[in-house]
PAVOPA-929563 format. One record per atom (N, C-alpha, C): residue number from 1; atom name; y, x, z negated. Coordinates in nm, 4 decimals, decimal comma. Example, Ala and Ser with C-alpha at 12.3 -4.5 7.8 and 13.67 -1.06 7.14 Angstrom:
% PAVOPA-929563
REC  vodren  titor         Y         X         Z
REC       1      N   -0,5690    1,3190   -0,7800
REC       1     CA   -0,4500    1,2300   -0,7800
REC       1      C   -0,3300    1,3200   -0,7800
REC       2      N   -0,2250    1,2850   -0,7080
REC       2     CA   -0,1060    1,3670   -0,7140
REC       2      C    0,0030    1,2900   -0,7870
END
This chain:
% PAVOPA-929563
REC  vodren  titor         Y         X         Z
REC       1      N   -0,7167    0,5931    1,1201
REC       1     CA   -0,6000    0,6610    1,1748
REC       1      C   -0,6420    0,7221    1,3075
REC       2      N   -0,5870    0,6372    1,4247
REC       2     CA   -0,6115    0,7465    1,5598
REC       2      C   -0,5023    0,7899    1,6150
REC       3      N   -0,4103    0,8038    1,5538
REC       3     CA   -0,2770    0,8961    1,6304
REC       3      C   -0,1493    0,8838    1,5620
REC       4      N   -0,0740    0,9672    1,5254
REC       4     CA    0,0898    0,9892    1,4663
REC       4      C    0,1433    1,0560    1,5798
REC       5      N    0,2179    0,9436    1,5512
REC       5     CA    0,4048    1,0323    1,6542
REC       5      C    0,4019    1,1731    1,6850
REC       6      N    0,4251    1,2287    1,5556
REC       6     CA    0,4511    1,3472    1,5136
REC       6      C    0,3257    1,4929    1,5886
REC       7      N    0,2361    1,4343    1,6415
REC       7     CA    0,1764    1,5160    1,6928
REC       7      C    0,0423    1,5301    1,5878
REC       8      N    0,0336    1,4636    1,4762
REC       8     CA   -0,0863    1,4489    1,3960
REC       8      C   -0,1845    1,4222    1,4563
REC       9      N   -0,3402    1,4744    1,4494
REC       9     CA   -0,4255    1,3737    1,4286
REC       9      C   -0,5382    1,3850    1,3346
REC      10      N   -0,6403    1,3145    1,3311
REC      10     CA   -0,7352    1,3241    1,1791
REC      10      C   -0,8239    1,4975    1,1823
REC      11      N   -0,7984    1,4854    1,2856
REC      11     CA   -0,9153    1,6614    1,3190
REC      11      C   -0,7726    1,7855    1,2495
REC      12      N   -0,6553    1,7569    1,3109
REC      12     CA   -0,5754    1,8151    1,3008
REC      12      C   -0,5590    1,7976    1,0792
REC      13      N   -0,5452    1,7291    1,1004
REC      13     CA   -0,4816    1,6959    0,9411
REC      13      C   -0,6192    1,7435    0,8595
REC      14      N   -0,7614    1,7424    0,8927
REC      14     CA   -0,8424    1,7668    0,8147
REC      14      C   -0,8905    1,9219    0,8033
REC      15      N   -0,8312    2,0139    0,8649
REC      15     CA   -0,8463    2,1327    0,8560
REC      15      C   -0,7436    2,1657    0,7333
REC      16      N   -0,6235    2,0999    0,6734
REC      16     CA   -0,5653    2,1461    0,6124
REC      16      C   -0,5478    2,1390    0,4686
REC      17      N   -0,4904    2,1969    0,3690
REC      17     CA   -0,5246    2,1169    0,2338
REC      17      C   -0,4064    1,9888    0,2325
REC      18      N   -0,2799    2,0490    0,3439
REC      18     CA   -0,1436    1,9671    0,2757
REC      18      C   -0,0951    1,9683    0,4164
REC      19      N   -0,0150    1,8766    0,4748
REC      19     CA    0,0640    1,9249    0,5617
REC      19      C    0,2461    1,9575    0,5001
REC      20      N    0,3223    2,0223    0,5808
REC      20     CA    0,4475    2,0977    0,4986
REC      20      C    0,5629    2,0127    0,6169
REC      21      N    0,6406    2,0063    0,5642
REC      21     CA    0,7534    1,9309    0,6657
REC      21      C    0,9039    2,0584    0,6347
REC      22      N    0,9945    2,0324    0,6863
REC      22     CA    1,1214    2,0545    0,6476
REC      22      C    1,2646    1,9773    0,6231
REC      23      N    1,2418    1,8256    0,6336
REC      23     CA    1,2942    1,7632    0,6094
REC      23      C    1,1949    1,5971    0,5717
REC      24      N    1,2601    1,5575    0,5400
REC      24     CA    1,1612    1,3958    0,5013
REC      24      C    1,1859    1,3319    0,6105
REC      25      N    1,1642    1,3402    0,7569
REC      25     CA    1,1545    1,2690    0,8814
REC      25      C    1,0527    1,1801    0,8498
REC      26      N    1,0045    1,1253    0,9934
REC      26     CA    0,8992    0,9922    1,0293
REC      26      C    0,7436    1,0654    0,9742
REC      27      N    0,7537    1,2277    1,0305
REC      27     CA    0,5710    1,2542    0,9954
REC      27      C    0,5562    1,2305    0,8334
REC      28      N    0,6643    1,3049    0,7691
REC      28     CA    0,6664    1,2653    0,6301
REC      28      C    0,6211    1,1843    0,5733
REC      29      N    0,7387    1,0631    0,6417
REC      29     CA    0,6255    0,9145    0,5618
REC      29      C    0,5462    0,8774    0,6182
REC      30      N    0,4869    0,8934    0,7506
REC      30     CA    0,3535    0,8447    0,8077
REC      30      C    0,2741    0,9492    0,6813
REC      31      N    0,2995    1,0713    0,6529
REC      31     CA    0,1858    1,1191    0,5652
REC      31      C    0,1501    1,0378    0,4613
REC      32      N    0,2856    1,0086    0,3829
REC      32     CA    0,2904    0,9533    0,2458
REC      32      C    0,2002    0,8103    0,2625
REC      33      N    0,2411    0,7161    0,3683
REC      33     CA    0,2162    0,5998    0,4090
REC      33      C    0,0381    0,5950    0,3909
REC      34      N    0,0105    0,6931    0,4934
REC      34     CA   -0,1654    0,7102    0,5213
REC      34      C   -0,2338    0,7908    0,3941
REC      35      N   -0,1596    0,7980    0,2984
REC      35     CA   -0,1964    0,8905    0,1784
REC      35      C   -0,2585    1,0288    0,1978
REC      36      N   -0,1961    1,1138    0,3158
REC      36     CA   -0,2264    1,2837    0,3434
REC      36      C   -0,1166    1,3428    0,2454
REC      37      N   -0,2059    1,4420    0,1957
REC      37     CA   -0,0643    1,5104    0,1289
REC      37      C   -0,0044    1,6136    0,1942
REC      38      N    0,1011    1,5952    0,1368
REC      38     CA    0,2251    1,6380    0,2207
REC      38      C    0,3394    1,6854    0,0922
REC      39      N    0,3948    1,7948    0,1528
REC      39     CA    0,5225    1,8484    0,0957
REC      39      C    0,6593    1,8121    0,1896
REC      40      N    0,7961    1,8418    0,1327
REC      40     CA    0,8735    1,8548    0,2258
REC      40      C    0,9659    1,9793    0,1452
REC      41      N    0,9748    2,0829    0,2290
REC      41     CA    1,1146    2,1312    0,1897
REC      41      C    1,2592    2,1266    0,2603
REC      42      N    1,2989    2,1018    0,2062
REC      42     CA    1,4250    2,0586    0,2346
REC      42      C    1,5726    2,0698    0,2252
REC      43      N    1,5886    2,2089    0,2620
REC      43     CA    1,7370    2,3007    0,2154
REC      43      C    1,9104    2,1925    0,1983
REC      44      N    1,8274    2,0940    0,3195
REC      44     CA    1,9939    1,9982    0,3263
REC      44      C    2,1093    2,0722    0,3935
REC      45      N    2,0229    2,1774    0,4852
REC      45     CA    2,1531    2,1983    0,5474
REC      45      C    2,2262    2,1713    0,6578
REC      46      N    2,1071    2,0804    0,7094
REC      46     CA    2,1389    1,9925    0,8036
REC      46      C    2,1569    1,8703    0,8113
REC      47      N    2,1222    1,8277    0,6952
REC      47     CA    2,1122    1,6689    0,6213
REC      47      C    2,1235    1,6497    0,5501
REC      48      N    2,1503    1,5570    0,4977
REC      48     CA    2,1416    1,4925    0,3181
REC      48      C    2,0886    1,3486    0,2990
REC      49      N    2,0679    1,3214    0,1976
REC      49     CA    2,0387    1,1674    0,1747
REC      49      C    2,1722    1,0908    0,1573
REC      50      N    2,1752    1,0031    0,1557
REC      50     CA    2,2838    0,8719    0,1285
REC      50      C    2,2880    0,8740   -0,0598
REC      51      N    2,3884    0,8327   -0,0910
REC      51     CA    2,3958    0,8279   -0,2346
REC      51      C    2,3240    0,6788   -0,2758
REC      52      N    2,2897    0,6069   -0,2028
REC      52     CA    2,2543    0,4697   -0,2133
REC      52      C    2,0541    0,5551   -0,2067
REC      53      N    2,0018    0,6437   -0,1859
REC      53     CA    1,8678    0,7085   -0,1977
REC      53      C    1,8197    0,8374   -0,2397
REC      54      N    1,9645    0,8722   -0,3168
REC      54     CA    1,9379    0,9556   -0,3910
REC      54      C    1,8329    0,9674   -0,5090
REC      55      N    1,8575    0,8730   -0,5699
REC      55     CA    1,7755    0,8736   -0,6869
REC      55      C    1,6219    0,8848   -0,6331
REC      56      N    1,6059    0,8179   -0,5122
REC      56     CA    1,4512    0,7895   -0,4686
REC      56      C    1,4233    0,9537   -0,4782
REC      57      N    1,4903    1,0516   -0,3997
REC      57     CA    1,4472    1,1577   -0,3441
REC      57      C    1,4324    1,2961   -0,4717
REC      58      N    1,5581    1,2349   -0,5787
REC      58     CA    1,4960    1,2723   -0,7162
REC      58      C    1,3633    1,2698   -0,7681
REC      59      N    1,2950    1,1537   -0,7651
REC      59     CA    1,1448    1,1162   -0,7608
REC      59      C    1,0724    1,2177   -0,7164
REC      60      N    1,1085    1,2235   -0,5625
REC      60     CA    1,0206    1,2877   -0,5014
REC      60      C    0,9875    1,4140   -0,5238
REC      61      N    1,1175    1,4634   -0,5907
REC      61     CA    1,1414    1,5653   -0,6556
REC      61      C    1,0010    1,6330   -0,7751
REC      62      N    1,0434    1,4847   -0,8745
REC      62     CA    0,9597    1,5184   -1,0160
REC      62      C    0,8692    1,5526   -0,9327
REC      63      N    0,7789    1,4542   -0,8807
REC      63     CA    0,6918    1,4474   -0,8278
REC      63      C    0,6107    1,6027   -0,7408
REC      64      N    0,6840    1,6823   -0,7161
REC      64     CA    0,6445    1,7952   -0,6515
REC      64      C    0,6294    1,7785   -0,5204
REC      65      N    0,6606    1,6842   -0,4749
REC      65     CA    0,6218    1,6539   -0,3153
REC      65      C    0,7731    1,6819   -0,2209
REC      66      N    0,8527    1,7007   -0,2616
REC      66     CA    1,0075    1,7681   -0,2437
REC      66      C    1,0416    1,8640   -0,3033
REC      67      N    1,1079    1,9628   -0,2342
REC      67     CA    1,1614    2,0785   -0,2949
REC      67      C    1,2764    2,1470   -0,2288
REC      68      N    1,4021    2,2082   -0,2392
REC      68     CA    1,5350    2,2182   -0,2219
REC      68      C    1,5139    2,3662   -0,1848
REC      69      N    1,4146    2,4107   -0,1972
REC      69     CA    1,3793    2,5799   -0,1723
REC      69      C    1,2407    2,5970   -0,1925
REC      70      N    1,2201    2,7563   -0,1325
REC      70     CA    1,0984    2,7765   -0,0898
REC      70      C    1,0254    2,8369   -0,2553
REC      71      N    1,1966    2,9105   -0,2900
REC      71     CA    1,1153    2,9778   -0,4222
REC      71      C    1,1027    2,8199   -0,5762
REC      72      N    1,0903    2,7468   -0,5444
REC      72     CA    1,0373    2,6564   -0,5999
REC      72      C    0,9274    2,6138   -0,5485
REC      73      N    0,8611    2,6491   -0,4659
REC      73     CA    0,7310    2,5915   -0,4293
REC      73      C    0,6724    2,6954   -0,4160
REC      74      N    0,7051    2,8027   -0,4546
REC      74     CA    0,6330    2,9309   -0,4498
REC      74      C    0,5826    2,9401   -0,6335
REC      75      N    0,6569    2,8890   -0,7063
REC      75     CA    0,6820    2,8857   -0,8770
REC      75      C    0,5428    2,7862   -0,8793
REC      76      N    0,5151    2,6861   -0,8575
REC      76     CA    0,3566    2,5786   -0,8585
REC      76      C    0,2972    2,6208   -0,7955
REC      77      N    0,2737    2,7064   -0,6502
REC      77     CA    0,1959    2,7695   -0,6004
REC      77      C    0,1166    2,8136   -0,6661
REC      78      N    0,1669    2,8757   -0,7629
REC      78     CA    0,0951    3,0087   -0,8097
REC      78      C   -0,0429    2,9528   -0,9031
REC      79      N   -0,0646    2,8207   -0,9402
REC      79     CA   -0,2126    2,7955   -0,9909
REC      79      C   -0,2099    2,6914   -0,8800
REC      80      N   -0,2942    2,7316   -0,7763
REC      80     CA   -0,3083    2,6554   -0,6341
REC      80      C   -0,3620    2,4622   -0,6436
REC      81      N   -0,5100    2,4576   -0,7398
REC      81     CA   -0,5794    2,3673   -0,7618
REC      81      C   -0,5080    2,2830   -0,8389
REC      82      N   -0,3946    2,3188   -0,8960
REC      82     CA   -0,3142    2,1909   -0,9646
REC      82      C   -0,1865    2,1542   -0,8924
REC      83      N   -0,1256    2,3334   -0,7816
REC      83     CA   -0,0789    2,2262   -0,7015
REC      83      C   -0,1232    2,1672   -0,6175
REC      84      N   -0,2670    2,1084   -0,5601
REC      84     CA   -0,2982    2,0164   -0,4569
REC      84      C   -0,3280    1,9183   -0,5969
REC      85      N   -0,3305    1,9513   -0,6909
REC      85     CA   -0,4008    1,7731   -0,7694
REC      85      C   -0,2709    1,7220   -0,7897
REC      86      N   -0,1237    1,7776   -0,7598
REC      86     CA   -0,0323    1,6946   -0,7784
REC      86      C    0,0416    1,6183   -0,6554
REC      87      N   -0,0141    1,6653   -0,5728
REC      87     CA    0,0424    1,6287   -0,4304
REC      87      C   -0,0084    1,4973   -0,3647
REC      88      N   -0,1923    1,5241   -0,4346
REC      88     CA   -0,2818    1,4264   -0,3951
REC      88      C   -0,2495    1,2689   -0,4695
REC      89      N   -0,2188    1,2158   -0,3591
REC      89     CA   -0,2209    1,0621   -0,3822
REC      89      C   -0,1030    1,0324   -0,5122
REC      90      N   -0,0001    1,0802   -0,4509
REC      90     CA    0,1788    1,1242   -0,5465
REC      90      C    0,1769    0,9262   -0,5368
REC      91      N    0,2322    0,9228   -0,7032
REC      91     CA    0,2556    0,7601   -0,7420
REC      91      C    0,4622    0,7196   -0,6091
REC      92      N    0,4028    0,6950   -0,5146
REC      92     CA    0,5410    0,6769   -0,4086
REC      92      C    0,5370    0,5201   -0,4089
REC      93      N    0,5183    0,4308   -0,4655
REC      93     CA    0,5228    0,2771   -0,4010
REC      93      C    0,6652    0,2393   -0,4177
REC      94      N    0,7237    0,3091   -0,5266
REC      94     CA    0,8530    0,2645   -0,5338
REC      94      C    0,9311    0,3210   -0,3824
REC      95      N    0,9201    0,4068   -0,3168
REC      95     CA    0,9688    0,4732   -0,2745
REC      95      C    0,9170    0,4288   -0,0891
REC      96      N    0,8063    0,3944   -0,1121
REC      96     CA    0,7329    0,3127    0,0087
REC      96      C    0,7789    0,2211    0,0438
REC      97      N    0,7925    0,1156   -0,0556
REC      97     CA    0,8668   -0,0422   -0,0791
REC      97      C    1,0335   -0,0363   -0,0020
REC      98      N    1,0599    0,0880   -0,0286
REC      98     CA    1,1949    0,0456   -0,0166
REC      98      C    1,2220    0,1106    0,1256
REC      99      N    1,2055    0,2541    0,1976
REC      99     CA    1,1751    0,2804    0,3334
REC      99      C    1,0853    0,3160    0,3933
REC     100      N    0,9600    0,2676    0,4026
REC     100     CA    0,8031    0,3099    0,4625
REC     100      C    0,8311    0,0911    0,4895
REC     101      N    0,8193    0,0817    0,6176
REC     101     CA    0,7469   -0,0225    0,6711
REC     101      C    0,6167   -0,0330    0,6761
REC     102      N    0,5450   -0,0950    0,6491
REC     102     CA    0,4132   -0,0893    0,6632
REC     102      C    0,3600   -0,2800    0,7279
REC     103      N    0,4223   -0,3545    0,6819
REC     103     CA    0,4174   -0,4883    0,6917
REC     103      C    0,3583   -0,4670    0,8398
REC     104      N    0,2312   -0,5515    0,8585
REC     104     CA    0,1891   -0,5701    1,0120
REC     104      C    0,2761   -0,7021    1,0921
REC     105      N    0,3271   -0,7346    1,0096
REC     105     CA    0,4724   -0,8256    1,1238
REC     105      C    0,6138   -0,8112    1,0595
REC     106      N    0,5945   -0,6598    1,1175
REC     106     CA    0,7536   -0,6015    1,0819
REC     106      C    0,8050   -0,6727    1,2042
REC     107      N    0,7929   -0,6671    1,3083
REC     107     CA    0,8498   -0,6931    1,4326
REC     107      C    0,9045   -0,8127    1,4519
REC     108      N    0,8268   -0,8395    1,3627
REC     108     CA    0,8640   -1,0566    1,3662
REC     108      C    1,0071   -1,0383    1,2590
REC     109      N    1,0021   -1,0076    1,1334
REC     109     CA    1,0283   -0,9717    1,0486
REC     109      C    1,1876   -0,9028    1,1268
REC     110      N    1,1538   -0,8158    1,1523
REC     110     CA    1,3310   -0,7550    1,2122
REC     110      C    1,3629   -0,8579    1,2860
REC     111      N    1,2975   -0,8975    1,3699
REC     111     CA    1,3761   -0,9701    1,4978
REC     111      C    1,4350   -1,1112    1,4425
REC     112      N    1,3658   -1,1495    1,3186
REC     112     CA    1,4182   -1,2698    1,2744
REC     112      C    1,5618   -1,1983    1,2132
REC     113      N    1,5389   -1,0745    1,1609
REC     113     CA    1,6799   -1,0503    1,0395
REC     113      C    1,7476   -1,0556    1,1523
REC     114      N    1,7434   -0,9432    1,2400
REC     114     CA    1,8648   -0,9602    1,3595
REC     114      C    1,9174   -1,0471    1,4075
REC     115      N    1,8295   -1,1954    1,4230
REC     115     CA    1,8675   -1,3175    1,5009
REC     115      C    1,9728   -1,3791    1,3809
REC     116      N    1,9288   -1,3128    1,2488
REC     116     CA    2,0159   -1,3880    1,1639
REC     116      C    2,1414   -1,3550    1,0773
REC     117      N    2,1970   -1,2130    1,2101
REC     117     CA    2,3032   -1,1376    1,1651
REC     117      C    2,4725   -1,2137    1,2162
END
């Protein structure tokens, strides 16, 4: 990993236990993608998901890696070492598969879907 969008980098990300988001933007899944853990909280009051990815963000939910408020992530806080063992390396493939590109010929890949709209 030598550089994220988002202003990441490996010096940056390795001082921390987790990085914290406020919505599930691009750093989000570059975290999830590169396997850094990462939280998001996410009030929705500026956004929402689509009902067609809801269920995904349910997941993300169980999962502890999403949260709708602060005093829910303040509630697992409180035994610290189990919340980083749940954050670490969160089971997301379902959730990868369906919006995390990762394919190294995405580019080919879109430009064909587009040519074939």
């Amino acid at each position: 990993i030598n550089n994220f969008d988002k202003g990441l980098s490996p010096k940056l990300v390795s001082k921390y236990d987790f990085i914290l988001f406020d919505h599930p933007g691009t750093g989000y899944l570059e975290c999830l993608t590169y396997k850094i853990p990462t939280i998001t909280i996410w009030d929705k009051s500026f956004s929402k998901e689509n009902k067609s990815s809801r269920n995904q963000f349910k997941k993300l939910s169980k999962l502890k890696i999403l949260y709708e408020n602060l005093n829910e992530l303040r509630s697992i806080m409180k035994n610290y070492p189990l919340f980083l063992s749940k954050i670490r390396n969160p089971k997301v493939s379902d959730f990868k598969s369906k919006y995390i590109n990762i394919d190294v010929q995405w580019s080919k890949k879109w430009l064909n879907f587009l040519n074939n709209l």
